[in-house]
Backbone atoms as SQL, in Angstrom:
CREATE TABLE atoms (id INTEGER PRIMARY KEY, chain TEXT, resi INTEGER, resn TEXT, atom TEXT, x REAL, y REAL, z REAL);
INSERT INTO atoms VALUES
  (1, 'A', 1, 'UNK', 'N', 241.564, 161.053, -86.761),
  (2, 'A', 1, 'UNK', 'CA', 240.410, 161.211, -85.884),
  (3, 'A', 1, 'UNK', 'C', 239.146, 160.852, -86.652),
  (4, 'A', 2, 'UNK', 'N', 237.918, 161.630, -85.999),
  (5, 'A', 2, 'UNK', 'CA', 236.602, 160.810, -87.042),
  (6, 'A', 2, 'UNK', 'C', 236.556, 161.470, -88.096),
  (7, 'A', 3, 'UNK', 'N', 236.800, 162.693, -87.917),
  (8, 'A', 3, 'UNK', 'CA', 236.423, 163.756, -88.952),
  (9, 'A', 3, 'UNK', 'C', 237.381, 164.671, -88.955),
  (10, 'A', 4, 'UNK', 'N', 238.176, 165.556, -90.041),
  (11, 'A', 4, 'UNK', 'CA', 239.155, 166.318, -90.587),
  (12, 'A', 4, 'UNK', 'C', 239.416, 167.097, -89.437),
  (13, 'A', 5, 'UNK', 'N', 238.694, 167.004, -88.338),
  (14, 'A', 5, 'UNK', 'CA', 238.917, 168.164, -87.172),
  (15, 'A', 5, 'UNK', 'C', 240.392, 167.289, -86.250),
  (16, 'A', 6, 'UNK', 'N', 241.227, 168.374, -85.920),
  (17, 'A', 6, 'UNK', 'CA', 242.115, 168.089, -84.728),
  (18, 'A', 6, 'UNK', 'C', 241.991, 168.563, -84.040),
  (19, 'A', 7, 'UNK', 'N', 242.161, 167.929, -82.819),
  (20, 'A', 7, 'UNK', 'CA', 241.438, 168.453, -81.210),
  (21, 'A', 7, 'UNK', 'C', 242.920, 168.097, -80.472),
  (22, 'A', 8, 'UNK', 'N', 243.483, 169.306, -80.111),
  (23, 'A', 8, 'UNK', 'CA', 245.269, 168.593, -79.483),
  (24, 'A', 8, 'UNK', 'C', 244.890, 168.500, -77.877),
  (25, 'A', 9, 'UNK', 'N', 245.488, 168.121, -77.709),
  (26, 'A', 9, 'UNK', 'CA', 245.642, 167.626, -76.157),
  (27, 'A', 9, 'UNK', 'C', 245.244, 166.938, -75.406),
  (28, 'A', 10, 'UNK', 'N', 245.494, 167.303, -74.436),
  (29, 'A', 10, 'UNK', 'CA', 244.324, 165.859, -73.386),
  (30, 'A', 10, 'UNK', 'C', 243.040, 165.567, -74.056),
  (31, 'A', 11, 'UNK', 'N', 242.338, 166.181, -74.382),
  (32, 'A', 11, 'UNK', 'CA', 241.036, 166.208, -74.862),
  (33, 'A', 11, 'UNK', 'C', 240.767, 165.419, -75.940),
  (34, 'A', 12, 'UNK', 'N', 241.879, 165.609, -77.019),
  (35, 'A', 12, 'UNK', 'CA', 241.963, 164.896, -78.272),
  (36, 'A', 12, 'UNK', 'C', 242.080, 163.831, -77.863),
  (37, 'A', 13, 'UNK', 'N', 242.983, 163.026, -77.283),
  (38, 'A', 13, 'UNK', 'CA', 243.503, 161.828, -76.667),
  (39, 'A', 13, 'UNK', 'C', 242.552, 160.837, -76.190),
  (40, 'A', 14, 'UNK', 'N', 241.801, 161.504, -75.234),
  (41, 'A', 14, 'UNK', 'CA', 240.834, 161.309, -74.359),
  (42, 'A', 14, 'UNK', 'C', 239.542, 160.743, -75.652),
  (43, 'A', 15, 'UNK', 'N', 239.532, 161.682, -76.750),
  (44, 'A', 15, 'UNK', 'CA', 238.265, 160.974, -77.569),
  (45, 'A', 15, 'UNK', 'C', 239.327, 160.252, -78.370),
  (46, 'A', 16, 'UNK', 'N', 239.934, 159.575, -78.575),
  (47, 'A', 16, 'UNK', 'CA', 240.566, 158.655, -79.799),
  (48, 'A', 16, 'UNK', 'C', 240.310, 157.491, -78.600),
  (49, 'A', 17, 'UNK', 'N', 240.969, 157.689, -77.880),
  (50, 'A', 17, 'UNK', 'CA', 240.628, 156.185, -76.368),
  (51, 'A', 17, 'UNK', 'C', 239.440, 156.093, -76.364),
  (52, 'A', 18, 'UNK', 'N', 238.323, 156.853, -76.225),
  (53, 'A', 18, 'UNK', 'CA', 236.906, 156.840, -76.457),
  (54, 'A', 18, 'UNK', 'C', 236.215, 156.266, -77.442),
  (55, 'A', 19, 'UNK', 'N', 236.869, 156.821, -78.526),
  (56, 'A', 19, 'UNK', 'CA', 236.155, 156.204, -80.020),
  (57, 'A', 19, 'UNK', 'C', 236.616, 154.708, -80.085),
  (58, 'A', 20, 'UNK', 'N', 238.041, 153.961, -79.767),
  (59, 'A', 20, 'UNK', 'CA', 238.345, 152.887, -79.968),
  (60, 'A', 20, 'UNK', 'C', 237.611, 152.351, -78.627),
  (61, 'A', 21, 'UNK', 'N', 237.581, 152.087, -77.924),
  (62, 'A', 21, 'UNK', 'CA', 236.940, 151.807, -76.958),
  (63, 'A', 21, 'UNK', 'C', 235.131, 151.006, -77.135),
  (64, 'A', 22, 'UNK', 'N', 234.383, 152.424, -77.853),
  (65, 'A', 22, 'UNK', 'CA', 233.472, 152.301, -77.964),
  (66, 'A', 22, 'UNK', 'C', 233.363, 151.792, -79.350),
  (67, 'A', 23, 'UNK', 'N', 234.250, 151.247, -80.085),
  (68, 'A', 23, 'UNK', 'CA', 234.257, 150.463, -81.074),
  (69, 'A', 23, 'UNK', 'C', 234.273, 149.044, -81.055),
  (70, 'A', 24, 'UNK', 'N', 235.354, 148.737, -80.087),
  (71, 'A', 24, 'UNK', 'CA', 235.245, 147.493, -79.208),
  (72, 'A', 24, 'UNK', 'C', 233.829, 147.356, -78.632),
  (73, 'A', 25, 'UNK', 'N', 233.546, 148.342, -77.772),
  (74, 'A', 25, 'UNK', 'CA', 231.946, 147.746, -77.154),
  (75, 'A', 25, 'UNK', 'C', 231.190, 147.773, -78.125),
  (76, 'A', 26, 'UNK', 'N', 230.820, 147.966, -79.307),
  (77, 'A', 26, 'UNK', 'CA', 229.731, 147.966, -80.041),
  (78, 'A', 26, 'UNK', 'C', 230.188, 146.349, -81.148),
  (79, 'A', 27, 'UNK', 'N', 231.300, 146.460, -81.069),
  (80, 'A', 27, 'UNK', 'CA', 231.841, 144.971, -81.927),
  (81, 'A', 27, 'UNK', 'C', 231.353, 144.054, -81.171),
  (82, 'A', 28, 'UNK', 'N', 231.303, 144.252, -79.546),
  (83, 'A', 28, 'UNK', 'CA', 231.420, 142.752, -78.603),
  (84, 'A', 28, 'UNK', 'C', 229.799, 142.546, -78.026),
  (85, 'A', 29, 'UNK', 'N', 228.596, 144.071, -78.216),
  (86, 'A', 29, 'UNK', 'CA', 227.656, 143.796, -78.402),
  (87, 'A', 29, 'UNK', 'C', 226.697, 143.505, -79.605),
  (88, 'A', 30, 'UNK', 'N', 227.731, 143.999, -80.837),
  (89, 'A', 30, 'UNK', 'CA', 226.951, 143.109, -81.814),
  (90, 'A', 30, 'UNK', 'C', 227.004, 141.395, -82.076),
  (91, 'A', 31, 'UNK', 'N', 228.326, 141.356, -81.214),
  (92, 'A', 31, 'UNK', 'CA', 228.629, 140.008, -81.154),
  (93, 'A', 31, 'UNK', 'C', 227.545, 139.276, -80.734),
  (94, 'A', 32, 'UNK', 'N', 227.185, 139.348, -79.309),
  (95, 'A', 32, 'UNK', 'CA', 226.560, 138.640, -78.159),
  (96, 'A', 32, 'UNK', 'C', 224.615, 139.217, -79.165),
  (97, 'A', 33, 'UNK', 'N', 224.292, 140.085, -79.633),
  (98, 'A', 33, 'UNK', 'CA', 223.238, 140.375, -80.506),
  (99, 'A', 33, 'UNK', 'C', 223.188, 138.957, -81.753),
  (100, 'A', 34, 'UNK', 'N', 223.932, 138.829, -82.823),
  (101, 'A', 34, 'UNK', 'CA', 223.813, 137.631, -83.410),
  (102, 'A', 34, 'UNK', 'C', 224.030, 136.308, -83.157),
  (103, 'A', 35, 'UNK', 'N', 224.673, 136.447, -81.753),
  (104, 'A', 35, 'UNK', 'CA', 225.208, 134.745, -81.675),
  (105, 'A', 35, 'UNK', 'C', 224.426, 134.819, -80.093),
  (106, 'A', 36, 'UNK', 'N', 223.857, 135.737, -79.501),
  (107, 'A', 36, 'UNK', 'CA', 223.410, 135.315, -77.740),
  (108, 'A', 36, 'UNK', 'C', 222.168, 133.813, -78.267),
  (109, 'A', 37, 'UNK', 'N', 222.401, 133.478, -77.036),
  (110, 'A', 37, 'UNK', 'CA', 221.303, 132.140, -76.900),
  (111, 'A', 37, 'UNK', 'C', 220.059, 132.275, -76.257),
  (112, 'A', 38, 'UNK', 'N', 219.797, 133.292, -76.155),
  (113, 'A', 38, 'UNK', 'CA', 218.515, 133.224, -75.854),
  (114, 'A', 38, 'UNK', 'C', 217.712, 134.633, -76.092),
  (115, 'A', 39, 'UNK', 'N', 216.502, 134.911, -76.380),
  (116, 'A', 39, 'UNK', 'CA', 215.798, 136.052, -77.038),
  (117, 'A', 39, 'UNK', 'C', 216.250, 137.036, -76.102),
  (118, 'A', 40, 'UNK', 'N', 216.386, 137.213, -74.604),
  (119, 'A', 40, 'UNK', 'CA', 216.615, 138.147, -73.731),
  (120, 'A', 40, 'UNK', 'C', 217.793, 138.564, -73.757),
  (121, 'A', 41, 'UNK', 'N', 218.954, 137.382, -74.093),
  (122, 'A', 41, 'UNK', 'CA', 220.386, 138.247, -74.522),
  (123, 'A', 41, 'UNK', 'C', 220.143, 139.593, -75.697),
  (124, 'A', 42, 'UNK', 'N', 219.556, 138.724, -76.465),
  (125, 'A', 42, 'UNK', 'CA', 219.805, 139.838, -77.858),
  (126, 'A', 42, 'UNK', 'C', 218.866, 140.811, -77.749),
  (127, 'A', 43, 'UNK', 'N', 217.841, 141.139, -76.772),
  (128, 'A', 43, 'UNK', 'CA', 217.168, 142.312, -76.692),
  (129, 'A', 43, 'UNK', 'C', 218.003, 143.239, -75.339),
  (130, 'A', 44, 'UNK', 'N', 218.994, 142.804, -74.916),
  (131, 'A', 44, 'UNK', 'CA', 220.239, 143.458, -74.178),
  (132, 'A', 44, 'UNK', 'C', 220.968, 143.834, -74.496),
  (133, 'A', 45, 'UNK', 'N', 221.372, 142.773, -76.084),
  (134, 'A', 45, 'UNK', 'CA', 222.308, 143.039, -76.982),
  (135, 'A', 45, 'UNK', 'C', 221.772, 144.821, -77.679),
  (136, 'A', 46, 'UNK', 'N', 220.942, 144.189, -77.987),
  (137, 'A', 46, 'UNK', 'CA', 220.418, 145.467, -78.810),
  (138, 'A', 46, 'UNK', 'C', 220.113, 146.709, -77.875),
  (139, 'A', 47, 'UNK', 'N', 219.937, 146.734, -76.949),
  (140, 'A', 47, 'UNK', 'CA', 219.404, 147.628, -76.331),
  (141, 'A', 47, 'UNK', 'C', 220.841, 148.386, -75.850),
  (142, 'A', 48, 'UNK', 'N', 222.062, 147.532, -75.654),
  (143, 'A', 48, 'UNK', 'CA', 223.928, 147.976, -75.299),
  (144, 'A', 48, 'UNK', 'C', 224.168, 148.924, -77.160),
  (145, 'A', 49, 'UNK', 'N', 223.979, 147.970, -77.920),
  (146, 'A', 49, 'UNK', 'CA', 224.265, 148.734, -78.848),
  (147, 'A', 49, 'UNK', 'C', 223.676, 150.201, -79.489),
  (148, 'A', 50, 'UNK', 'N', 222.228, 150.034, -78.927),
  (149, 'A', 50, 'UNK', 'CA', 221.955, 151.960, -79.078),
  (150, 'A', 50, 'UNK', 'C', 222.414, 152.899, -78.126),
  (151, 'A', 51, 'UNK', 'N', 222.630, 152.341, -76.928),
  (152, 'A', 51, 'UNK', 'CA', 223.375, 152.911, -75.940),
  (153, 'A', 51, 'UNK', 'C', 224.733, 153.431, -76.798),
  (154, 'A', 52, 'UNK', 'N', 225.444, 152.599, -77.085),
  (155, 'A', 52, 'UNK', 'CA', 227.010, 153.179, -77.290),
  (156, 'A', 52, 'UNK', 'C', 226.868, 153.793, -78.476),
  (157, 'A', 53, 'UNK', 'N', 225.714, 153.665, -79.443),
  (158, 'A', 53, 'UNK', 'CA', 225.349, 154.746, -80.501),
  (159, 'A', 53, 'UNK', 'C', 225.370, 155.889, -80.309),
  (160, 'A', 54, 'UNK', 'N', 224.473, 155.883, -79.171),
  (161, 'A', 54, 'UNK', 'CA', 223.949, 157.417, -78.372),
  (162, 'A', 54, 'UNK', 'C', 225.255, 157.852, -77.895),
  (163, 'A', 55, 'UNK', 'N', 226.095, 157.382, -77.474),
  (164, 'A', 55, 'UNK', 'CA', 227.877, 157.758, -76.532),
  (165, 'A', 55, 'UNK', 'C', 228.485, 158.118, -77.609),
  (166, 'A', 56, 'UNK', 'N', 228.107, 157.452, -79.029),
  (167, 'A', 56, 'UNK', 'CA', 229.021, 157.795, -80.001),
  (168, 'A', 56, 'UNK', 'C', 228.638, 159.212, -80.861),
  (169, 'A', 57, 'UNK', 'N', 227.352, 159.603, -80.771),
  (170, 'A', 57, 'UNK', 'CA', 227.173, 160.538, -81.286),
  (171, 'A', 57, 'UNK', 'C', 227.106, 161.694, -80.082),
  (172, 'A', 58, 'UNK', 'N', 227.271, 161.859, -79.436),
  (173, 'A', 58, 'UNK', 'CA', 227.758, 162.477, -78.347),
  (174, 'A', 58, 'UNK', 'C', 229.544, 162.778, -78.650),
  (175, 'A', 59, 'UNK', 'N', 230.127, 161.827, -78.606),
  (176, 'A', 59, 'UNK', 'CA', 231.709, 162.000, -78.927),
  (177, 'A', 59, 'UNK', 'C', 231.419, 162.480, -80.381),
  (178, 'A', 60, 'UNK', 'N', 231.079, 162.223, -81.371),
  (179, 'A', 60, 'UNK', 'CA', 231.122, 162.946, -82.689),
  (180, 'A', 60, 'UNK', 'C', 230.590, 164.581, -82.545),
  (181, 'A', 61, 'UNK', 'N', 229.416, 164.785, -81.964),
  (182, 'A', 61, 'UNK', 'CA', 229.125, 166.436, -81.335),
  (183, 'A', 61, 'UNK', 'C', 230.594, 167.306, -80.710),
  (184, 'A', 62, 'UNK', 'N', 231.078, 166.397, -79.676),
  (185, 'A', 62, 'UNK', 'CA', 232.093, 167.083, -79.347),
  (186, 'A', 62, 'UNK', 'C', 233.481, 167.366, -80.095),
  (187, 'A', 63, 'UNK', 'N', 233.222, 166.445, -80.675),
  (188, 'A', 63, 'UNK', 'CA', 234.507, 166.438, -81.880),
  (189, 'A', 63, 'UNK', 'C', 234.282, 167.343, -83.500),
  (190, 'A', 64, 'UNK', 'N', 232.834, 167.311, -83.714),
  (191, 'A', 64, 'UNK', 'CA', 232.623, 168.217, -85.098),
  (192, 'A', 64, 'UNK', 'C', 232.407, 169.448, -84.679),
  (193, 'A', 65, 'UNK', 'N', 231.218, 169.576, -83.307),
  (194, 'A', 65, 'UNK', 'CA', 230.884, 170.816, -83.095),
  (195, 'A', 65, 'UNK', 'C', 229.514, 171.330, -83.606),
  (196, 'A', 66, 'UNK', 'N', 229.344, 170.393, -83.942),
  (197, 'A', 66, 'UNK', 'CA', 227.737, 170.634, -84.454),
  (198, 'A', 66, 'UNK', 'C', 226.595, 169.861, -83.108),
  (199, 'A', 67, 'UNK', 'N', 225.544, 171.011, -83.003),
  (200, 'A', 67, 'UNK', 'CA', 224.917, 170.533, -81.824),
  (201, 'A', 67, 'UNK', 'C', 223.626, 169.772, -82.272),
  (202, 'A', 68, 'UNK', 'N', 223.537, 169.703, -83.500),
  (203, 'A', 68, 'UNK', 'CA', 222.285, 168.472, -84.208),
  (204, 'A', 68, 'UNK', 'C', 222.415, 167.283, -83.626),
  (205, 'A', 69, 'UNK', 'N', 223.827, 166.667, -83.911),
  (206, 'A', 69, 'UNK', 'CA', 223.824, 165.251, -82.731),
  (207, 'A', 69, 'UNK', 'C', 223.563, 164.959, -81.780),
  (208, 'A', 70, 'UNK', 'N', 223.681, 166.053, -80.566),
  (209, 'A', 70, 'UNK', 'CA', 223.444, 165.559, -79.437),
  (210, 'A', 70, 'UNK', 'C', 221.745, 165.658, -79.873),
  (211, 'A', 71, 'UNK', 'N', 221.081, 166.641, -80.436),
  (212, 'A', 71, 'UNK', 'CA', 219.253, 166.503, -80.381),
  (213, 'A', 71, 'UNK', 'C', 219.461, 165.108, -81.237),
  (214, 'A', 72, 'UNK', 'N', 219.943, 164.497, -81.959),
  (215, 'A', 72, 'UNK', 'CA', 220.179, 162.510, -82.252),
  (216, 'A', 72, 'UNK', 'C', 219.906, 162.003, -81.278),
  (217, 'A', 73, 'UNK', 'N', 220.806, 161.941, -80.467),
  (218, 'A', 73, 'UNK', 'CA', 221.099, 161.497, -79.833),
  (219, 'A', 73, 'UNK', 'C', 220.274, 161.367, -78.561),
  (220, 'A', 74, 'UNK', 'N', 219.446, 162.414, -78.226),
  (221, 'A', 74, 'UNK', 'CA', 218.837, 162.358, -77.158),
  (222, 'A', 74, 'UNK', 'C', 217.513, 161.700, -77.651),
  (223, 'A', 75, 'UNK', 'N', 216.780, 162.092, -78.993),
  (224, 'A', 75, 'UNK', 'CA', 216.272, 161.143, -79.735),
  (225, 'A', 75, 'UNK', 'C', 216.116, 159.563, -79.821),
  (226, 'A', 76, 'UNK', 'N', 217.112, 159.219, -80.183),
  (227, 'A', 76, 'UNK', 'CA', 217.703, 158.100, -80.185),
  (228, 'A', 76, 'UNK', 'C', 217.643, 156.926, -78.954),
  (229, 'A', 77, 'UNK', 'N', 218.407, 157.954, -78.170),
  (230, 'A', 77, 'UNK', 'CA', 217.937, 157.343, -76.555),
  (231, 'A', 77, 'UNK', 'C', 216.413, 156.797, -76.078),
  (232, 'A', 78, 'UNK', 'N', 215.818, 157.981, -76.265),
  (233, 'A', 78, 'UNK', 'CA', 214.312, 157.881, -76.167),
  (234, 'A', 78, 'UNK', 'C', 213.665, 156.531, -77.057),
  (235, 'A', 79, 'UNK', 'N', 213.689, 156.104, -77.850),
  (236, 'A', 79, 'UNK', 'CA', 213.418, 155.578, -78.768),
  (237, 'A', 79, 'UNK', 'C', 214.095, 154.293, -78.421),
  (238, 'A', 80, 'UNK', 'N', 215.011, 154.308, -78.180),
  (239, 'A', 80, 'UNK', 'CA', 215.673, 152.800, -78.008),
  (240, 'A', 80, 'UNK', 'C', 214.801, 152.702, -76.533),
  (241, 'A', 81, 'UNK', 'N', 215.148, 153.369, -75.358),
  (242, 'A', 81, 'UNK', 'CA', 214.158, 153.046, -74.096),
  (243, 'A', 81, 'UNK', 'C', 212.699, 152.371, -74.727),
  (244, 'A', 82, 'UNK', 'N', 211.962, 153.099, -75.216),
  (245, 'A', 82, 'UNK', 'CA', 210.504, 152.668, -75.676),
  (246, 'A', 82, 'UNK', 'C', 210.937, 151.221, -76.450),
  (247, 'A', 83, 'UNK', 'N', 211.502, 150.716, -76.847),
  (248, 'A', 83, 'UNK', 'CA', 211.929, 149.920, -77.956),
  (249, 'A', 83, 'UNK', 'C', 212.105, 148.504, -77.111),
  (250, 'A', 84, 'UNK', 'N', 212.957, 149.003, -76.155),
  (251, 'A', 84, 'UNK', 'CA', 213.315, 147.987, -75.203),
  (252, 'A', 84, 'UNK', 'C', 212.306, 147.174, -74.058),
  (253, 'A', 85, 'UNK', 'N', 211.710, 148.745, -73.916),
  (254, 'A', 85, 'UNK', 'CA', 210.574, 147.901, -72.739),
  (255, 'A', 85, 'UNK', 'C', 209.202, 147.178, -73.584),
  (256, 'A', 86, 'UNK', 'N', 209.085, 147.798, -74.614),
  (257, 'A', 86, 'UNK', 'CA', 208.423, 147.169, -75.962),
  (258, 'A', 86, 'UNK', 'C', 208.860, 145.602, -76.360),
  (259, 'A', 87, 'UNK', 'N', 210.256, 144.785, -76.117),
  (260, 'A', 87, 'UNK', 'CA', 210.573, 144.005, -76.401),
  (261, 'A', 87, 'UNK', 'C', 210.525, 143.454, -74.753),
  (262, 'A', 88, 'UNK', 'N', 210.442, 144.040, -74.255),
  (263, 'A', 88, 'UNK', 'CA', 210.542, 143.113, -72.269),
  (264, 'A', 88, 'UNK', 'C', 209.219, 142.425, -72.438),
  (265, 'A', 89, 'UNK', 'N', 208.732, 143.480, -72.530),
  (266, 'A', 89, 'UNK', 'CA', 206.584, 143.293, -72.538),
  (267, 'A', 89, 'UNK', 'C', 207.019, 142.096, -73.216),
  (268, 'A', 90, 'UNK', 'N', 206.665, 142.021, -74.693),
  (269, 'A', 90, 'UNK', 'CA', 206.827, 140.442, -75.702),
  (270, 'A', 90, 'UNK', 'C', 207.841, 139.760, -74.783),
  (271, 'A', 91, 'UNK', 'N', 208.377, 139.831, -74.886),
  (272, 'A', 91, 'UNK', 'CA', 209.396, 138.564, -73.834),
  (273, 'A', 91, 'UNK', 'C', 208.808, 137.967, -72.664),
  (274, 'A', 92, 'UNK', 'N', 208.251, 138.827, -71.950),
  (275, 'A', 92, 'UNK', 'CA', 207.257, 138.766, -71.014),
  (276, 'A', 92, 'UNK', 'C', 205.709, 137.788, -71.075),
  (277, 'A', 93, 'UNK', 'N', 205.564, 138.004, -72.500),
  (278, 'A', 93, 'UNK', 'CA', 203.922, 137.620, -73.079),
  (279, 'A', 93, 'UNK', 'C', 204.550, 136.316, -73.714),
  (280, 'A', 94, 'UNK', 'N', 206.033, 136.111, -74.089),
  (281, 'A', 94, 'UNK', 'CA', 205.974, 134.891, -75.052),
  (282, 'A', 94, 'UNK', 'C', 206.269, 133.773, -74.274),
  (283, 'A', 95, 'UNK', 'N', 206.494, 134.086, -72.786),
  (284, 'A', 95, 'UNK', 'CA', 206.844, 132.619, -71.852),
  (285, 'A', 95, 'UNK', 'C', 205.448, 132.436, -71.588),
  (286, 'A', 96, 'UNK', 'N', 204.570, 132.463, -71.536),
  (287, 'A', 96, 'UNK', 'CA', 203.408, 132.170, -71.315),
  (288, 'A', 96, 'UNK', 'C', 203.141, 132.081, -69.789),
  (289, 'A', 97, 'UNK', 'N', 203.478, 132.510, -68.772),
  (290, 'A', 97, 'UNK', 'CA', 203.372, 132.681, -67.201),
  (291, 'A', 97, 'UNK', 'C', 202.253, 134.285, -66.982),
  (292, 'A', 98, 'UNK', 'N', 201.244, 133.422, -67.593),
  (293, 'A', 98, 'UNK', 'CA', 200.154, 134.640, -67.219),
  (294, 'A', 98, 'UNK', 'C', 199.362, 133.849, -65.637),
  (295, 'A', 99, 'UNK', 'N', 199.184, 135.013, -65.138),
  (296, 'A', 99, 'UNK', 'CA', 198.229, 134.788, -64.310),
  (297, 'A', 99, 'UNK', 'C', 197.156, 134.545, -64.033);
């Protein structure tokens, strides 16, 4: 599992499918982050990959038991939102379609 903890049952199961899962999505948005073709992919890119950060430290809370992550995490969230519409704006300002 992630950490020395065993979690039996459905539950356990349920986060190992979770963790691989969200390992895949963070592989296939870092992917489309270094190789997308155009500035708006990779500020999607980036903006998928704090997302499944935030999912992942959420599944690590539930799995260690420590409730510091989820305050990460909700952190985190916040911060990537501001981050993102911070990069729309510039995206916005760098096509030059001002009015």
């Amino acid at each position: 599992m992630i950490i020395g903890t065993e979690i039996p049952g459905v539950l356990g199961a349920a986060l190992i499918v979770t963790t691989f899962c969200l390992i895949v999505a963070l592989l296939a948005a870092a992917w489309r982050l270094f190789v997308g073709p155009s500035l708006a992919d990779r500020v999607v890119a980036l903006d998928m990959v704090s997302m499944v950060m935030v999912v992942f430290l959420v599944v690590f809370k539930l799995v260690s038991g420590v409730n510091a992550y989820m305050y990460v995490a909700i952190a985190l969230a916040l911060i990537a939102f501001l981050a993102t519409v911070a990069f729309a704006h510039y995206i916005d300002r760098s096509t030059g379609d001002s009015e």
